[in-house]
C-alpha positions in Angstrom: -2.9 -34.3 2.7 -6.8 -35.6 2.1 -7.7 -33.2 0.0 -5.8 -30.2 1.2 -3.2 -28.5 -0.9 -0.2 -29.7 0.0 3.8 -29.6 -1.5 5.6 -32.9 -1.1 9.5 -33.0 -0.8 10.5 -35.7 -2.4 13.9 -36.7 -3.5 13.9 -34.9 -6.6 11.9 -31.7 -4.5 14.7 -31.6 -1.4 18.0 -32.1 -4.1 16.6 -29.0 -6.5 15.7 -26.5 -3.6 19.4 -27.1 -2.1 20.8 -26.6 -5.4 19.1 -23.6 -6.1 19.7 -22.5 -2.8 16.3 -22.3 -1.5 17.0 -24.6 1.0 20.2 -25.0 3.2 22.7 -27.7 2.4 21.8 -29.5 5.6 18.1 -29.2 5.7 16.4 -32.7 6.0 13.3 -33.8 4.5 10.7 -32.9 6.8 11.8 -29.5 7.7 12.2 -29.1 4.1 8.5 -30.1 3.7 7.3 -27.3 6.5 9.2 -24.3 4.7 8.2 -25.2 1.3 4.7 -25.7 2.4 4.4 -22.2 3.6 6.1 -20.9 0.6 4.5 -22.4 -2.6 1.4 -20.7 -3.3 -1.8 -22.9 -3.2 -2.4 -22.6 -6.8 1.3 -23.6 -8.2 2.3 -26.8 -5.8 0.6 -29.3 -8.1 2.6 -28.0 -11.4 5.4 -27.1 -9.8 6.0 -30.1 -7.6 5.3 -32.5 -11.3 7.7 -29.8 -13.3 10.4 -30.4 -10.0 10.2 -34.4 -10.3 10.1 -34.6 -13.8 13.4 -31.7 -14.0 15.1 -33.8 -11.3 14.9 -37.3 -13.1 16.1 -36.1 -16.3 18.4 -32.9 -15.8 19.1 -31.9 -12.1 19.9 -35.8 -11.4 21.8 -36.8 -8.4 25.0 -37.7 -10.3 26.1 -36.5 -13.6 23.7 -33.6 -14.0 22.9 -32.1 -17.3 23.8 -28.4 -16.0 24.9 -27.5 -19.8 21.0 -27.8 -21.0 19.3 -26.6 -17.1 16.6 -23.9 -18.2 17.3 -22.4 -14.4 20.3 -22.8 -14.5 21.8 -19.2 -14.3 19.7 -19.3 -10.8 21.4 -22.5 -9.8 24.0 -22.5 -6.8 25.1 -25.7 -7.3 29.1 -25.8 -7.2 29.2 -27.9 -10.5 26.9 -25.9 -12.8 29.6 -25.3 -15.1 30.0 -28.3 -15.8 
């Protein structure tokens, strides 16, 4: 947000905060954006928004996620963590 601190919801963002539980189930994108905002401390959104995408593209994908090798996992609500 020009130079503000900001945390962006993304696809990635919105899918790992409803899986962890963070988020509700039904929450769309931009009230996603106004809770996590207010949450995420200015000095973590940068790291933890990159960490977010980059653990949503190759773990916590849409379909077929790697649960088995998730590093969060035992904080995970998702229904097919076992998996």
């Amino acid at each position: 947000e020009l130079g503000w601190p900001a945390f962006p919801v993304d696809t990635h963002v919105l899918r790992i905060c409803k899986r962890l539980g963070w988020l509700s189930p039904d929450c769309d994108a931009q009230r996603a954006h106004e809770m996590m905002d207010r949450a995420i401390p200015d000095d973590v959104r940068y790291q933890l928004h990159v960490n977010m995408v980059n653990h949503g593209r190759k773990l916590c994908r849409p379909s077929n996620p790697r649960c088995a090798e998730c590093p969060i996992r035992r904080y995970c609500e998702y229904p097919d963590k076992t998996a």
